[in-house]
N, CA, C and O atoms as a GROMACS GRO file, in nm:
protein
  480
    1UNK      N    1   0.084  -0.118   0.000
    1UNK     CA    2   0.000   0.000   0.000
    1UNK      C    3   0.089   0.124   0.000
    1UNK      O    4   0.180   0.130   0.082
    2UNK      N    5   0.069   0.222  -0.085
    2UNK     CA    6   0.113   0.285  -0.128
    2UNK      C    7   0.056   0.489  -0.024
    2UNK      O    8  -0.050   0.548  -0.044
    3UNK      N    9   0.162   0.535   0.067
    3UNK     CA   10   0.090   0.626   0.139
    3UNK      C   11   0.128   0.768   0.037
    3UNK      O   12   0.218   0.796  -0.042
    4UNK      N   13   0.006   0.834   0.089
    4UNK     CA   14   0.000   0.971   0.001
    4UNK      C   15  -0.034   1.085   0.094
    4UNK      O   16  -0.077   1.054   0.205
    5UNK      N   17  -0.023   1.174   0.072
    5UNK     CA   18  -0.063   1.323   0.173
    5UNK      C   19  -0.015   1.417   0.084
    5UNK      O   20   0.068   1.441  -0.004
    6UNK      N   21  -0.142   1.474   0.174
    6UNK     CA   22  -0.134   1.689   0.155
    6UNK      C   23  -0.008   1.754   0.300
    6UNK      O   24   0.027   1.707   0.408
    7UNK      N   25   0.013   1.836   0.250
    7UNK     CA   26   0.111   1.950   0.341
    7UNK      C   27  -0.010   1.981   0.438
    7UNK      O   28  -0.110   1.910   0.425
    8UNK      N   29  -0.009   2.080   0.532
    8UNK     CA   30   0.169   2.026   0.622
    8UNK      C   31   0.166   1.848   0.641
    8UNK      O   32   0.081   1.758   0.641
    9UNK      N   33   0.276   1.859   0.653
    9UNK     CA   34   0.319   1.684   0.662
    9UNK      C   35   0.437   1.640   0.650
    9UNK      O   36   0.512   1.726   0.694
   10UNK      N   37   0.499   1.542   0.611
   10UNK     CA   38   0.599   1.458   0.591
   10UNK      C   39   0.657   1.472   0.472
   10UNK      O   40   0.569   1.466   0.386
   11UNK      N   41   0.755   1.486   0.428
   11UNK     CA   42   0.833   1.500   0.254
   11UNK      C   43   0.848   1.361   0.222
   11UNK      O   44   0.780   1.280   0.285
   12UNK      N   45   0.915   1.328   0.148
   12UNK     CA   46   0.924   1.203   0.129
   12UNK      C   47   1.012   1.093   0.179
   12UNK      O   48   1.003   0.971   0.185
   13UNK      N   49   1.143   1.227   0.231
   13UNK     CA   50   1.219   1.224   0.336
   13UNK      C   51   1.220   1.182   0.449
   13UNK      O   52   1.318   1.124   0.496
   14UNK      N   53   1.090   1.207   0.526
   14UNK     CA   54   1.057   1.183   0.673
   14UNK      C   55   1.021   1.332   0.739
   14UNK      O   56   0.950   1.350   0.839
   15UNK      N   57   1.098   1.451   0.645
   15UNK     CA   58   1.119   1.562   0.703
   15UNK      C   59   0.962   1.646   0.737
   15UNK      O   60   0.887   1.696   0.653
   16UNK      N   61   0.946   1.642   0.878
   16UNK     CA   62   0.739   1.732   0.952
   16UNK      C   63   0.792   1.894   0.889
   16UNK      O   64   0.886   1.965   0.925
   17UNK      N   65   0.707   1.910   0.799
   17UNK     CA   66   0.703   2.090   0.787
   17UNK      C   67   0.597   2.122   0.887
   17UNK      O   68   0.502   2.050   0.916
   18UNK      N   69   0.630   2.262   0.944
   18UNK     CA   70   0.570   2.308   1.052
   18UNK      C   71   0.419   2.398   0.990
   18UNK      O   72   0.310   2.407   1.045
   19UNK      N   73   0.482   2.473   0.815
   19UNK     CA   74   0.408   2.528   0.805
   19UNK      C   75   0.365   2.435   0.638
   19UNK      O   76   0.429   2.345   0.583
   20UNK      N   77   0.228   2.503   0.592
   20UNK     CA   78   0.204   2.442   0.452
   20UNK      C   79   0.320   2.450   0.322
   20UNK      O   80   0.394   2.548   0.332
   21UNK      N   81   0.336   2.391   0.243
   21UNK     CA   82   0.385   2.356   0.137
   21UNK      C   83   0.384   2.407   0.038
   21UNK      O   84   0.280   2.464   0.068
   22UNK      N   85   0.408   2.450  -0.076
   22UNK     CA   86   0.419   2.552  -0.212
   22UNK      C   87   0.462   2.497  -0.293
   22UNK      O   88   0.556   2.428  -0.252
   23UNK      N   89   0.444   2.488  -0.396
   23UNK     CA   90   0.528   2.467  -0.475
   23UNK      C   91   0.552   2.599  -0.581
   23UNK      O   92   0.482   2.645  -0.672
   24UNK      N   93   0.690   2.640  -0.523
   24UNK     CA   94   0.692   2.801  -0.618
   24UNK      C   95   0.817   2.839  -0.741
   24UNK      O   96   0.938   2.837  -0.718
   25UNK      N   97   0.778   2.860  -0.825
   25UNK     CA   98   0.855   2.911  -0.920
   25UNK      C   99   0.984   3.042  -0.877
   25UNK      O  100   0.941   3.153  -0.848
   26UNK      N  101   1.140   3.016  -0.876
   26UNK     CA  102   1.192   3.093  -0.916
   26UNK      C  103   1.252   3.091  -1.011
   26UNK      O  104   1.294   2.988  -1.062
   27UNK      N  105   1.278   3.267  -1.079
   27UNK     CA  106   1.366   3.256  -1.187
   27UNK      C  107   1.512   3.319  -1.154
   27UNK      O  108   1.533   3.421  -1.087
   28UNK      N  109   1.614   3.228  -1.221
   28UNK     CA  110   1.728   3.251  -1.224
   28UNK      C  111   1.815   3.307  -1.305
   28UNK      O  112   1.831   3.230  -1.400
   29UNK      N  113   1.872   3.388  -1.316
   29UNK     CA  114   1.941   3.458  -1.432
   29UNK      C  115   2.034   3.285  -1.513
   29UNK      O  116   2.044   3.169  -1.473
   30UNK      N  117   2.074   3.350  -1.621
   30UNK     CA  118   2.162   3.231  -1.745
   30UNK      C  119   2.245   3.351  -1.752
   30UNK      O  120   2.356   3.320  -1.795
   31UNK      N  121   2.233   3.485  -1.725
   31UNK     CA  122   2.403   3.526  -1.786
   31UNK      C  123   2.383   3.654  -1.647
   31UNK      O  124   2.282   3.678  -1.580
   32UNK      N  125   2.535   3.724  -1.640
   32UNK     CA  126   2.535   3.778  -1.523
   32UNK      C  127   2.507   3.916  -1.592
   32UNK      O  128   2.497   3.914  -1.715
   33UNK      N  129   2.494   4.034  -1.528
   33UNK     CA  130   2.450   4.184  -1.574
   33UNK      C  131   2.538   4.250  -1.685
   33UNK      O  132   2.501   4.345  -1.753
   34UNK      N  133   2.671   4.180  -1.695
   34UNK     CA  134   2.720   4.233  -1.765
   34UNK      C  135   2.675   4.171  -1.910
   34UNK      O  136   2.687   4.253  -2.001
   35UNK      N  137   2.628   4.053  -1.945
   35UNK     CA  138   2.596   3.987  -2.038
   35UNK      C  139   2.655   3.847  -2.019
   35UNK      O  140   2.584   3.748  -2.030
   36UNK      N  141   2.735   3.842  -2.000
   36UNK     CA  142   2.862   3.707  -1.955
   36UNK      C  143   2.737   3.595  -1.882
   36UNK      O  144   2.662   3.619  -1.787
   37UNK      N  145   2.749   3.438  -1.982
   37UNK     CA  146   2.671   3.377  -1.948
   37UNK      C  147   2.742   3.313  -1.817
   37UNK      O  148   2.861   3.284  -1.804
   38UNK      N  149   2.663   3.302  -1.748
   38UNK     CA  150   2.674   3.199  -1.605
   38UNK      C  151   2.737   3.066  -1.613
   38UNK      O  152   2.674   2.971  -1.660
   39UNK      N  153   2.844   3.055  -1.575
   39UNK     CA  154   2.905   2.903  -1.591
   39UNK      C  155   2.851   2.791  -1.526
   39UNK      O  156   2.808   2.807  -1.412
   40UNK      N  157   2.845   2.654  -1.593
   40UNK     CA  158   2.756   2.570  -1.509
   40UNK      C  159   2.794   2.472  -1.382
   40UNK      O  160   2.744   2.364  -1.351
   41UNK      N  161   2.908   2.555  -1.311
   41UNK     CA  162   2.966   2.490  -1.244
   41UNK      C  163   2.881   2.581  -1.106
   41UNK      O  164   2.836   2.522  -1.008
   42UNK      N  165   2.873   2.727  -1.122
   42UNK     CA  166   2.816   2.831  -1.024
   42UNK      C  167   2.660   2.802  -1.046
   42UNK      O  168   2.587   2.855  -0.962
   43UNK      N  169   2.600   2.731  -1.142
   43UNK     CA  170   2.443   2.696  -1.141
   43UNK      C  171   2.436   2.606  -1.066
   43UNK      O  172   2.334   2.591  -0.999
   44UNK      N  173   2.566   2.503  -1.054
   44UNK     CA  174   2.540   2.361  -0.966
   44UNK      C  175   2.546   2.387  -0.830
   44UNK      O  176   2.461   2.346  -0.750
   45UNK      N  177   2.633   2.448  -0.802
   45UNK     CA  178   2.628   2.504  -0.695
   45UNK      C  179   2.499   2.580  -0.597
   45UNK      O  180   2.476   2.576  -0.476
   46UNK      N  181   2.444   2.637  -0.689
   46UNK     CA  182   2.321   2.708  -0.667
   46UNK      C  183   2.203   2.587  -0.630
   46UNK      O  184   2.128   2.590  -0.532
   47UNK      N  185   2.208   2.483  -0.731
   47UNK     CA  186   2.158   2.364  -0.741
   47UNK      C  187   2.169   2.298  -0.595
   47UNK      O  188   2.081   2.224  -0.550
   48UNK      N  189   2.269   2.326  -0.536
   48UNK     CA  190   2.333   2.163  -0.398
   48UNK      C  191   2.227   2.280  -0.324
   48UNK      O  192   2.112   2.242  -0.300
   49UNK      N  193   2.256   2.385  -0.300
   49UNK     CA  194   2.228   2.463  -0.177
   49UNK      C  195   2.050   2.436  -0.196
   49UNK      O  196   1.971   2.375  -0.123
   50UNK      N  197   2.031   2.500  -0.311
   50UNK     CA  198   1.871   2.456  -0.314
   50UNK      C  199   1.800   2.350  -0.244
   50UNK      O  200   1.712   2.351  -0.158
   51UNK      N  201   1.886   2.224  -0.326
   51UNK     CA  202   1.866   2.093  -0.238
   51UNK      C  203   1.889   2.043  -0.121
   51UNK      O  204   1.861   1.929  -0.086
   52UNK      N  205   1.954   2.150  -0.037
   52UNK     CA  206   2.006   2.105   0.134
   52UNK      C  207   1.881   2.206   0.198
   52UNK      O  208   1.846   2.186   0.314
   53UNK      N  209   1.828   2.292   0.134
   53UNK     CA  210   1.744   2.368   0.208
   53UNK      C  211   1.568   2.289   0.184
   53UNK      O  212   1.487   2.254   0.270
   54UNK      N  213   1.563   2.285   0.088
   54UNK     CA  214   1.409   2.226   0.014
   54UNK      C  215   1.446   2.033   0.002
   54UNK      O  216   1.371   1.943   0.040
   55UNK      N  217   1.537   2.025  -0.040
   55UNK     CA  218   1.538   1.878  -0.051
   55UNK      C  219   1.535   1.821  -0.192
   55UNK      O  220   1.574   1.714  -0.238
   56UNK      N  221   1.475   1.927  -0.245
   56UNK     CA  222   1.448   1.888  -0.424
   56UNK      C  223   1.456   2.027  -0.529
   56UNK      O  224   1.454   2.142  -0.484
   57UNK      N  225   1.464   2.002  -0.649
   57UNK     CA  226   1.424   2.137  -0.750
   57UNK      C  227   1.428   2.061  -0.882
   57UNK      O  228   1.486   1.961  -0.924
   58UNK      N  229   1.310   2.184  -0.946
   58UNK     CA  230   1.256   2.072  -1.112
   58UNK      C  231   1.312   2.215  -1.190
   58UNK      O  232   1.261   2.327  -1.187
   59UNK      N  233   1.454   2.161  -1.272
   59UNK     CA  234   1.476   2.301  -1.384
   59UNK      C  235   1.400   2.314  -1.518
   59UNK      O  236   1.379   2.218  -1.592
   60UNK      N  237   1.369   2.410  -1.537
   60UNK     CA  238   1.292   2.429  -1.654
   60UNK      C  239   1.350   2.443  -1.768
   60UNK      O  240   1.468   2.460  -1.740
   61UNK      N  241   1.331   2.447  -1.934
   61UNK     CA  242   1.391   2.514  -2.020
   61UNK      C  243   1.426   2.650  -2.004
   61UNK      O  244   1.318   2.704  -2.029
   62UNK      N  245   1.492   2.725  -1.982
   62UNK     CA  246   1.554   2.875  -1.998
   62UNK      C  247   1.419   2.963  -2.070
   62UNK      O  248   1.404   2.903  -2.176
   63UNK      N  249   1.360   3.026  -2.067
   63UNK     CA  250   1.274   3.153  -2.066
   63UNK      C  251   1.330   3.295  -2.136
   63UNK      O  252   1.438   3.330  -2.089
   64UNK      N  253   1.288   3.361  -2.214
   64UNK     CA  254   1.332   3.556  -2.265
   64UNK      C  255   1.208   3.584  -2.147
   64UNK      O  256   1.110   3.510  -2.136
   65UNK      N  257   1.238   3.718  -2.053
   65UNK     CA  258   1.189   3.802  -1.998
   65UNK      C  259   1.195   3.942  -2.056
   65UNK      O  260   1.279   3.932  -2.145
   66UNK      N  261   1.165   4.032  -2.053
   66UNK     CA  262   1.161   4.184  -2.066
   66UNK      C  263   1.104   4.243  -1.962
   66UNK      O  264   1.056   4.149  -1.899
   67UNK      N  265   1.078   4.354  -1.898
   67UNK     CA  266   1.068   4.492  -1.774
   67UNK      C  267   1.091   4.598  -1.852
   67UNK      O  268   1.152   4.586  -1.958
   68UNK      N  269   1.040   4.725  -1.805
   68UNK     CA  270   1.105   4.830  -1.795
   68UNK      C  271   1.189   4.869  -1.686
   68UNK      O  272   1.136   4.862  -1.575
   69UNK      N  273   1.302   4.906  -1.693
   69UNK     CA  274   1.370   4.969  -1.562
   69UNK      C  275   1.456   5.117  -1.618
   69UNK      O  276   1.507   5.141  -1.728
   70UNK      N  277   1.447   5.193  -1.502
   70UNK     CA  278   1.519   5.319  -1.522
   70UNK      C  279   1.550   5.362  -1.682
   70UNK      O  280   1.497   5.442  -1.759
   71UNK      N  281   1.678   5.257  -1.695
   71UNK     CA  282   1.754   5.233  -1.818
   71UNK      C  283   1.669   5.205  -1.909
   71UNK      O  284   1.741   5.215  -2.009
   72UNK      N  285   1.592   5.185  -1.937
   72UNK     CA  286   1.503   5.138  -2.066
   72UNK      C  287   1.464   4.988  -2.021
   72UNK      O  288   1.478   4.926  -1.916
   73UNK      N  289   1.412   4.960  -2.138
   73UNK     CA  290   1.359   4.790  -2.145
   73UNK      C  291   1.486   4.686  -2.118
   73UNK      O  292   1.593   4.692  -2.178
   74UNK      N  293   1.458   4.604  -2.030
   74UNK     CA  294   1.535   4.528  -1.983
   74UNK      C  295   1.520   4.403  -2.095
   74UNK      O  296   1.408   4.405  -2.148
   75UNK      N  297   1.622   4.276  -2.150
   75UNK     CA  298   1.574   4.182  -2.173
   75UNK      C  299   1.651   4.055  -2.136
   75UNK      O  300   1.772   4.053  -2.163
   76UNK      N  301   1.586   3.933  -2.069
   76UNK     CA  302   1.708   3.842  -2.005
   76UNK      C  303   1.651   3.711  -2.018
   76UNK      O  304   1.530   3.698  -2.035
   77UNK      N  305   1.720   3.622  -2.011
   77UNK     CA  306   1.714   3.474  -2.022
   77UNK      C  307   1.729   3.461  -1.852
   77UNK      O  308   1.823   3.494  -1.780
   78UNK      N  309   1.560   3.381  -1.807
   78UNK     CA  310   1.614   3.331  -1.712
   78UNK      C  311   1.586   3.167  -1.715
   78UNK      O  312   1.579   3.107  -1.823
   79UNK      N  313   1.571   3.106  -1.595
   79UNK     CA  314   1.573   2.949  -1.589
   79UNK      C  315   1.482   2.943  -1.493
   79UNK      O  316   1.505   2.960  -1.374
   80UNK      N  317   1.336   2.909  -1.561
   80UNK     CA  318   1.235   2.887  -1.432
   80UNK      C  319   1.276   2.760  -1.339
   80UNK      O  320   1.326   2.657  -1.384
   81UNK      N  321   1.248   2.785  -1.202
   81UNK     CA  322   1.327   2.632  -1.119
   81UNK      C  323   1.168   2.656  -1.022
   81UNK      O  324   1.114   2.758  -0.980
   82UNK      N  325   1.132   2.512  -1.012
   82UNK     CA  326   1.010   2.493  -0.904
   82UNK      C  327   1.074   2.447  -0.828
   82UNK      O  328   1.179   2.388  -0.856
   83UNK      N  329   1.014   2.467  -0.671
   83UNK     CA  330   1.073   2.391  -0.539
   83UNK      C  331   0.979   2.433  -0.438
   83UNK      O  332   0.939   2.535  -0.382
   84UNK      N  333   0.955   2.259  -0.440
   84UNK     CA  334   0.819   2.240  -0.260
   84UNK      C  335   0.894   2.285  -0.172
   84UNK      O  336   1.001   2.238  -0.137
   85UNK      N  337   0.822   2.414  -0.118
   85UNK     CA  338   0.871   2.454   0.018
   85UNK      C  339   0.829   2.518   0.053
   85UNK      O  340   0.744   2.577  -0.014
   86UNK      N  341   0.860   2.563   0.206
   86UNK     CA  342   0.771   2.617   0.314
   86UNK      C  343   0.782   2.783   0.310
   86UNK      O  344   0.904   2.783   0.291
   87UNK      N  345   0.751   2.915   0.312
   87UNK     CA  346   0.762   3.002   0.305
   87UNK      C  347   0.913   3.046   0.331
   87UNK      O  348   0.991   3.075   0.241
   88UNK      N  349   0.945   3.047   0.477
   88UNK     CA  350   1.054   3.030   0.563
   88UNK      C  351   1.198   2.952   0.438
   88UNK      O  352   1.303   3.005   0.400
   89UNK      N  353   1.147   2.828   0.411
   89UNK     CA  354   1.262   2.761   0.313
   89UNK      C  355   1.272   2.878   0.230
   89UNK      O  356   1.370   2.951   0.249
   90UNK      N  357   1.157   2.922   0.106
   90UNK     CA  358   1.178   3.014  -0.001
   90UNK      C  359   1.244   3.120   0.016
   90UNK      O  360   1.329   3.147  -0.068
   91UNK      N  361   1.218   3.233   0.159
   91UNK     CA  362   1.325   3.338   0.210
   91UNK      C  363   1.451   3.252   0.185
   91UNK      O  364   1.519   3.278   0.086
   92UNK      N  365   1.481   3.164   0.260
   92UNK     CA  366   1.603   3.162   0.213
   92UNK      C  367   1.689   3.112   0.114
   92UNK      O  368   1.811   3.131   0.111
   93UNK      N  369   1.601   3.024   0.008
   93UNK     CA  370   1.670   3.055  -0.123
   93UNK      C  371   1.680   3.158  -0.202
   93UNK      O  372   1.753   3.150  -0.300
   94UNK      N  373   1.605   3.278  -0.173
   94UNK     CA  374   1.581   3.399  -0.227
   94UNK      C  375   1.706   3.479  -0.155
   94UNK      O  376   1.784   3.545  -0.224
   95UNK      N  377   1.719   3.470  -0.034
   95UNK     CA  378   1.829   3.515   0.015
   95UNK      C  379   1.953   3.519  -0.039
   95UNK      O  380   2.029   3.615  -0.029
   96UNK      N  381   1.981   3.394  -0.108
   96UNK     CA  382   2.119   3.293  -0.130
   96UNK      C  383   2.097   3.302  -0.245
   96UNK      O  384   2.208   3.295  -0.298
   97UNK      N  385   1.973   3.322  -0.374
   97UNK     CA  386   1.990   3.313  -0.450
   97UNK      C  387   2.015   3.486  -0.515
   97UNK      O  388   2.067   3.497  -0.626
   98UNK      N  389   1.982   3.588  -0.452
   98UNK     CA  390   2.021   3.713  -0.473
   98UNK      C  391   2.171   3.748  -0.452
   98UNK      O  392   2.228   3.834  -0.520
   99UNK      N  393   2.236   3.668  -0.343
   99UNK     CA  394   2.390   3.711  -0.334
   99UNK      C  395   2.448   3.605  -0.450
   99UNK      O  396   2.514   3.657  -0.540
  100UNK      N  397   2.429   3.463  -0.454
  100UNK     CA  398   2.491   3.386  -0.541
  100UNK      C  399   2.501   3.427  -0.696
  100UNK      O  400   2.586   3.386  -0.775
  101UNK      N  401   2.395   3.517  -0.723
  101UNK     CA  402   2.371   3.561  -0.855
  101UNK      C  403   2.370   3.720  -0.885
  101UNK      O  404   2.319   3.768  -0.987
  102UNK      N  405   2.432   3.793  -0.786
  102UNK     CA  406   2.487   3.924  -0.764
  102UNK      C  407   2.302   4.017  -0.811
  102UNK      O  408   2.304   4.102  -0.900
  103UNK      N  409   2.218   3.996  -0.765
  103UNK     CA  410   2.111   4.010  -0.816
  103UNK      C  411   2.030   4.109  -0.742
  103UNK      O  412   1.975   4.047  -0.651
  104UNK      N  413   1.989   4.262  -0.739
  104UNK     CA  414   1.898   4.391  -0.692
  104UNK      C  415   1.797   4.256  -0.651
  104UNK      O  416   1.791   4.200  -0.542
  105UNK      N  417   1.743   4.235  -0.739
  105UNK     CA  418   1.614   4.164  -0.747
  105UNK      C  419   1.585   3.993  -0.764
  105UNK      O  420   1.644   3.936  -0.855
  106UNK      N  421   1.508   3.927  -0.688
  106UNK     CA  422   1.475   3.841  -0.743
  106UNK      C  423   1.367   3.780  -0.736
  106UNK      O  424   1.316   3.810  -0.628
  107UNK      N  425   1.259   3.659  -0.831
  107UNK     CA  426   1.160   3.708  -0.849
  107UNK      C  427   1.111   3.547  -0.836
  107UNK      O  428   1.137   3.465  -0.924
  108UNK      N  429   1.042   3.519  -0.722
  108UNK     CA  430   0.934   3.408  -0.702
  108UNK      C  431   0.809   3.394  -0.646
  108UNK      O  432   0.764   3.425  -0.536
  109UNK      N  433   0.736   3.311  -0.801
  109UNK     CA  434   0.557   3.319  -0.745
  109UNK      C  435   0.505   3.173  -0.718
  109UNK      O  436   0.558   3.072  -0.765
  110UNK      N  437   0.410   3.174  -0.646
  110UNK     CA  438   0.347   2.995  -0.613
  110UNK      C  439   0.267   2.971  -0.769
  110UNK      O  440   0.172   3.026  -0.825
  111UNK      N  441   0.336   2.890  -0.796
  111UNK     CA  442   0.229   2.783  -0.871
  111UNK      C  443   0.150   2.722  -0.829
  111UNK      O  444   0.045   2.729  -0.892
  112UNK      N  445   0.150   2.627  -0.705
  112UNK     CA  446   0.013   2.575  -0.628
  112UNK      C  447   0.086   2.567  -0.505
  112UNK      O  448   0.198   2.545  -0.458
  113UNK      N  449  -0.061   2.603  -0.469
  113UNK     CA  450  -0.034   2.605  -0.296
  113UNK      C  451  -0.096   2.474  -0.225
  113UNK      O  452  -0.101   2.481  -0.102
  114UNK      N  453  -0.136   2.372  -0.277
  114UNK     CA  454  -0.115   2.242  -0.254
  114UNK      C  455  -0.056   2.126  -0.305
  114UNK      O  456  -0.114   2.058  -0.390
  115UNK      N  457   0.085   2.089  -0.250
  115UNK     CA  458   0.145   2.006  -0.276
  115UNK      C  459   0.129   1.866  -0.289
  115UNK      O  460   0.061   1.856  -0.186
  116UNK      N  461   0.135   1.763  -0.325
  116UNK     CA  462   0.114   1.612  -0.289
  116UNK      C  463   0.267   1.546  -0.302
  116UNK      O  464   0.359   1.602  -0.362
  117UNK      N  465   0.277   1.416  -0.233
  117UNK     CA  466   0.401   1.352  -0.204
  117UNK      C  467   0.340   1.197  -0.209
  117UNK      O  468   0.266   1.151  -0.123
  118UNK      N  469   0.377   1.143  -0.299
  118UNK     CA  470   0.308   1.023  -0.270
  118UNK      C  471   0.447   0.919  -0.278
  118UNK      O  472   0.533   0.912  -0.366
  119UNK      N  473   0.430   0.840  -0.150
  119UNK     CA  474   0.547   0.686  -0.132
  119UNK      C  475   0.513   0.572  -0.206
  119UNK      O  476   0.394   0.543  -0.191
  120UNK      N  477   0.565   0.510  -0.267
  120UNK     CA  478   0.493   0.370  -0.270
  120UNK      C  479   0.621   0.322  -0.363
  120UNK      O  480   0.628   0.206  -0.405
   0.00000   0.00000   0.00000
């Protein structure tokens, strides 16, 4: 028999979240401000830390964005990345992912706010 659950709950890990579950989209820059693409040794990296905080992350195909800012129209390649996690977890990949990627800004929304985990 195969067990399944909604958040809050158990990961697949064993790991009790205290608070509900997300599963939220961030995006990651592919090249740094100057234009200079991101080497994939500093994405992996970005990658371990993700995974010691959340436990998991699903990378997406790379994305064109555009904004306006100050300077005119902005335009950038980022890398949508999903990751189940708890509010608290997301601060701090947002944290880590703004210094790791020298980044003013960075930008994550929930895709669903109910997660499932199923064992079997």
């Amino acid at each position: 028999m195969s067990d399944t659950f909604t958040t809050p709950a158990r990961d697949m890990h064993g790991r009790l979240y205290p608070e509900p579950v997300k599963l939220w989209e961030v995006l990651v820059p592919v090249a740094w401000s100057t234009g200079v693409a991101v080497n994939q040794d500093h994405h992996k990296q970005w990658d371990a830390r993700v995974r010691s905080v959340a436990g998991g992350l699903t990378l997406l195909k790379p994305v064109k964005g555009q904004w306006d800012s100050d300077d005119g129209t902005v335009h950038e390649k980022m890398i949508p990345v999903r990751v189940a996690c708890t509010r608290e977890q997301l601060d701090q990949i947002l944290e880590f992912t703004a210094y790791h990627y020298q980044q003013a800004d960075v930008m994550a929304y929930v895709v669903s706010d109910r997660v499932v985990f199923r064992r079997g």
